[in-house]
C-alpha positions as CSV (number, residue, x, y, z in Angstrom):
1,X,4.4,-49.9,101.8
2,X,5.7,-52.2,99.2
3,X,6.0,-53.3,95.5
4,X,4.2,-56.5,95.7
5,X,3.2,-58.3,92.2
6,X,1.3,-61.7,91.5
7,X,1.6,-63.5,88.4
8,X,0.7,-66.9,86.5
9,X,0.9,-68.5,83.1
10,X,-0.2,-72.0,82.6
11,X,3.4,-73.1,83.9
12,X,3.5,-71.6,87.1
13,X,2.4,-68.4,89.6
14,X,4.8,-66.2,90.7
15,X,4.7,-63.7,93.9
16,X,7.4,-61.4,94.2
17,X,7.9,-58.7,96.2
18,X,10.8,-56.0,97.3
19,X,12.1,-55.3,100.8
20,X,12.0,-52.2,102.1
21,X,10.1,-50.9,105.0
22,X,9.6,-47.2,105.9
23,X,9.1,-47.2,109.3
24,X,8.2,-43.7,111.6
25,X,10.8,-45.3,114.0
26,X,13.5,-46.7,111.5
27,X,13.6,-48.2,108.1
28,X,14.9,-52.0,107.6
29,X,14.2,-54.6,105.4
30,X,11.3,-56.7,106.2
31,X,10.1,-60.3,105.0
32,X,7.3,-60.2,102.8
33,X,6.6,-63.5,101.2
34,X,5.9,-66.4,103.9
35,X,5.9,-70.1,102.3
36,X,5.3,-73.7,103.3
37,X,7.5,-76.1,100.9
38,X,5.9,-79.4,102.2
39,X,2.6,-78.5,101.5
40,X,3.4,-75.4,98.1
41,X,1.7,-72.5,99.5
42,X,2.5,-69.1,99.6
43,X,1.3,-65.9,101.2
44,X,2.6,-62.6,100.6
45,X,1.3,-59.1,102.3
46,X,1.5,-55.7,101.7
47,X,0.5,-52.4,103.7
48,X,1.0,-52.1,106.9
49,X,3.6,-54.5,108.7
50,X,3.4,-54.0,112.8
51,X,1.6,-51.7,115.1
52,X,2.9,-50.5,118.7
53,X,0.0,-49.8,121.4
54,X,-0.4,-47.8,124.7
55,X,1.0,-50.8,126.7
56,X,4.0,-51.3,124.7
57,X,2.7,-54.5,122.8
58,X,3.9,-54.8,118.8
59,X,1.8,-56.9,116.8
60,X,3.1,-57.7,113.4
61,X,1.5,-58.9,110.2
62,X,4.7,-61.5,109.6
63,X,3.2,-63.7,112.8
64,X,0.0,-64.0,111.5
65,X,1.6,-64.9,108.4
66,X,4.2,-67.6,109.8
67,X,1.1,-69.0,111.8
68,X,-1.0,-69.7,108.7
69,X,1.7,-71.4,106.7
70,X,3.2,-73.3,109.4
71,X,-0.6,-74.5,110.6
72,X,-1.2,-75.0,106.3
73,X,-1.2,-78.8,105.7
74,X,-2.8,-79.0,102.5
75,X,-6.4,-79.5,103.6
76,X,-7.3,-77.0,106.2
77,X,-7.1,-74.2,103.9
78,X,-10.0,-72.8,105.1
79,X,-10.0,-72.4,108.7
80,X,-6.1,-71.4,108.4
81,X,-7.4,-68.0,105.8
82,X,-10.5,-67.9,109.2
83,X,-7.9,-67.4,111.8
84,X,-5.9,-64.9,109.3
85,X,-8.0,-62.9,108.4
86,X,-9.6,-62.4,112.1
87,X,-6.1,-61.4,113.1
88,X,-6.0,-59.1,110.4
89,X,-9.3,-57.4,110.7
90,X,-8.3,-56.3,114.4
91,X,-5.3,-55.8,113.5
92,X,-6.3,-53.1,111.2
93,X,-9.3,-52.0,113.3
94,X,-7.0,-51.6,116.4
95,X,-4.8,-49.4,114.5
96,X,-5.4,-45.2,114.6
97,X,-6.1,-43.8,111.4
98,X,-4.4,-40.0,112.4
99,X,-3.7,-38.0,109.8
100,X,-3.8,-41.0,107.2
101,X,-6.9,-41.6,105.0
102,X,-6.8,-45.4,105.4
103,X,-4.9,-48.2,106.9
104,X,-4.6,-51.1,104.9
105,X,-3.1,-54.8,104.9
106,X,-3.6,-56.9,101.4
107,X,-2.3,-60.7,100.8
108,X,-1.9,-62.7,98.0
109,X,-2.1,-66.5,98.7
110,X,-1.0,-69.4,96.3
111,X,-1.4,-73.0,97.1
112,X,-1.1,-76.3,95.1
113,X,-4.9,-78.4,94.9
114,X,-3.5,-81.8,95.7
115,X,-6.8,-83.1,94.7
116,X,-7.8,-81.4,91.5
117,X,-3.7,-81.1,90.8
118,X,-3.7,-77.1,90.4
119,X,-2.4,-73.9,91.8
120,X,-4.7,-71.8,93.3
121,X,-4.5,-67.6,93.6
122,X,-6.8,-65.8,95.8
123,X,-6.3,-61.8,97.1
124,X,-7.5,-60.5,100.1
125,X,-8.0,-56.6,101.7
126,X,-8.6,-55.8,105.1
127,X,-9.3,-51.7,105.5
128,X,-9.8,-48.9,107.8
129,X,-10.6,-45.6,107.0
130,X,-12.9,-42.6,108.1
131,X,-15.9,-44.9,107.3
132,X,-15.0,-47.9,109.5
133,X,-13.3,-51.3,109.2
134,X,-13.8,-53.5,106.1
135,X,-12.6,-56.8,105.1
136,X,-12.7,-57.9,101.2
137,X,-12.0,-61.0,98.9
138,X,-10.6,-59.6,95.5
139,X,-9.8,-63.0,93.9
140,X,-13.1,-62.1,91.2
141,X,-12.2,-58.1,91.2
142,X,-8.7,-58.1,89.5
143,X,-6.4,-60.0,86.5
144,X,-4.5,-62.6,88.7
145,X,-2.9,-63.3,85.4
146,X,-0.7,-59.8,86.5
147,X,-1.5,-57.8,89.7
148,X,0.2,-55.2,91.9
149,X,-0.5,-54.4,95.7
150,X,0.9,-51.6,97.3
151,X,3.0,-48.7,96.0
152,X,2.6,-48.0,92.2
153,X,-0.2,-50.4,92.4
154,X,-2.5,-48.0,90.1
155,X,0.7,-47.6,87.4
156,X,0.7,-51.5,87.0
157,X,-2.5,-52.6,87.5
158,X,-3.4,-50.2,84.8
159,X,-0.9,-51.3,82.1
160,X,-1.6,-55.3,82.8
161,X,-5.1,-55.3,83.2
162,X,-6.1,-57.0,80.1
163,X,-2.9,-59.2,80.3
164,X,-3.6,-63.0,79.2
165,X,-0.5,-64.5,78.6
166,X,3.3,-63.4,79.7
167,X,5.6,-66.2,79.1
168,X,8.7,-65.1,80.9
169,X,6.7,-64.0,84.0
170,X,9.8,-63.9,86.9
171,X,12.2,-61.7,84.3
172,X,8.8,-59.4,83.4
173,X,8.1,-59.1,87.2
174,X,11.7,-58.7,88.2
175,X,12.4,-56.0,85.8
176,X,9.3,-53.6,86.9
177,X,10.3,-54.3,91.0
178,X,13.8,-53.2,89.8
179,X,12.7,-50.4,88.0
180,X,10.6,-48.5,90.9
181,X,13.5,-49.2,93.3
182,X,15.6,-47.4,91.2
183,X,13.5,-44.8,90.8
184,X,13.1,-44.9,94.9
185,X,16.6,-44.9,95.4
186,X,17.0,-41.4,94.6
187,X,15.0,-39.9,97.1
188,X,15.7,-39.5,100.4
189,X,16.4,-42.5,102.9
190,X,13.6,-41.5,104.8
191,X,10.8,-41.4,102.0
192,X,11.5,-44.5,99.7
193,X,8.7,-46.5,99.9
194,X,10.3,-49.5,97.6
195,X,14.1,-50.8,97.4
196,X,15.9,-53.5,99.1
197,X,16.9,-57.6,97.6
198,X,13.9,-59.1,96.0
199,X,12.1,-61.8,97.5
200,X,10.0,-64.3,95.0
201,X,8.4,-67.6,95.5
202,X,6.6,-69.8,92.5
203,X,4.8,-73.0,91.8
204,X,4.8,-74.7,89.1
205,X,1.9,-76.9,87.9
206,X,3.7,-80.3,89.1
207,X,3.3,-78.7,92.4
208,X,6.6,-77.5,93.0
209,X,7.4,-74.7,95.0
210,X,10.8,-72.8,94.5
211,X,11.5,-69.8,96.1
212,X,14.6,-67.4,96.4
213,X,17.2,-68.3,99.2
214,X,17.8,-64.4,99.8
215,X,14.3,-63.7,102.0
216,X,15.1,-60.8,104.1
217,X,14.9,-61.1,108.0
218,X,14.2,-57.7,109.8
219,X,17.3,-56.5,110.4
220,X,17.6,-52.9,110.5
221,X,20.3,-50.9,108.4
């Protein structure tokens, strides 16, 4: 799982995210947050990250992800979330549920409107459980202003949903991702569901995109 938050003011949206992936093979760090500087977009995931099938195949979520961004240039918005969220769906649908209740995948995706000159947030949830396979836009369902996906999702969620306004959004954000790795980092290597660097991306309502230089590649420790 992950730690994954999304947050604006009226100077910029933030996506931040930690590292860590448990794994039923190994754990390693993972990347998270996929961007395209050119054109400022960003799109972050969390849930599940790769599958293995029968034949030996992996699919993971971080190709899909490098495809839409590197396809993104800052007009074909629309069939580049098609083709993502297609992959994602039988992705997801593909995947055995066994003794889990669901399997899930969520994104966040920022871009810069070149033509109305704003950043754009929408949130997306593909799901499989007992019941079948379900695909969801959540852009209208939850406070963009400050939003959690994945683990300890229900904690933050519930203490930001009325939020408006937070002016120093990356040290608010930071602090919380710090504080459940911490938290993390006392259990056993094999259960955390949170740790590792942090990996963050924002842009600002000139259009710029920054992001942090310490993205992780999936290197196992």
């Amino acid at each position: 799982m992950t730690c994954l938050i999304h947050a604006r003011n009226k100077y910029k949206t933030l996506v931040a995210s930690d590292s860590w992936n448990t794994s039923s093979i190994h754990n390693h760090m993972i990347q998270k947050i996929t961007i395209n500087k050119k054109f400022p977009c960003i799109l972050s995931s969390a849930g599940e990250n790769s599958a293995t099938y029968d034949n030996g195949d992996i699919v993971n979520i971080l190709d899909f992800m490098n495809a839409f961004v590197q396809r993104y240039n800052g007009y074909n918005f629309q069939e580049c979330l098609h083709e993502l969220l297609e992959k994602s769906y039988k992705f997801i649908n593909d995947m055995r549920l066994n003794n889990d209740y669901e399997k899930v995948v969520q994104y966040f995706i920022v871009y810069y409107d070149v033509t109305n000159q704003t950043i754009i947030s929408r949130a997306f949830e593909i799901v499989k459980n007992t019941s079948g396979t379900y695909s969801y836009e959540l852009t209208e369902r939850i406070n963009l202003n400050f939003t959690s996906f994945g683990t300890y999702w229900y904690e933050i969620n519930t203490k930001f949903f009325k939020t408006v306004k937070i002016l120093f959004i990356k040290e608010k954000v930071f602090k919380i991702i710090k504080k459940y790795s911490k938290l993390e980092s006392k259990l056993p290597i094999d259960e955390r569901k949170v740790g590792g660097p942090i990996q963050w991306a924002q842009i600002n309502r000139q259009g710029k995109l920054i992001h942090s230089n310490n993205i992780v590649s999936c290197k196992n420790i």
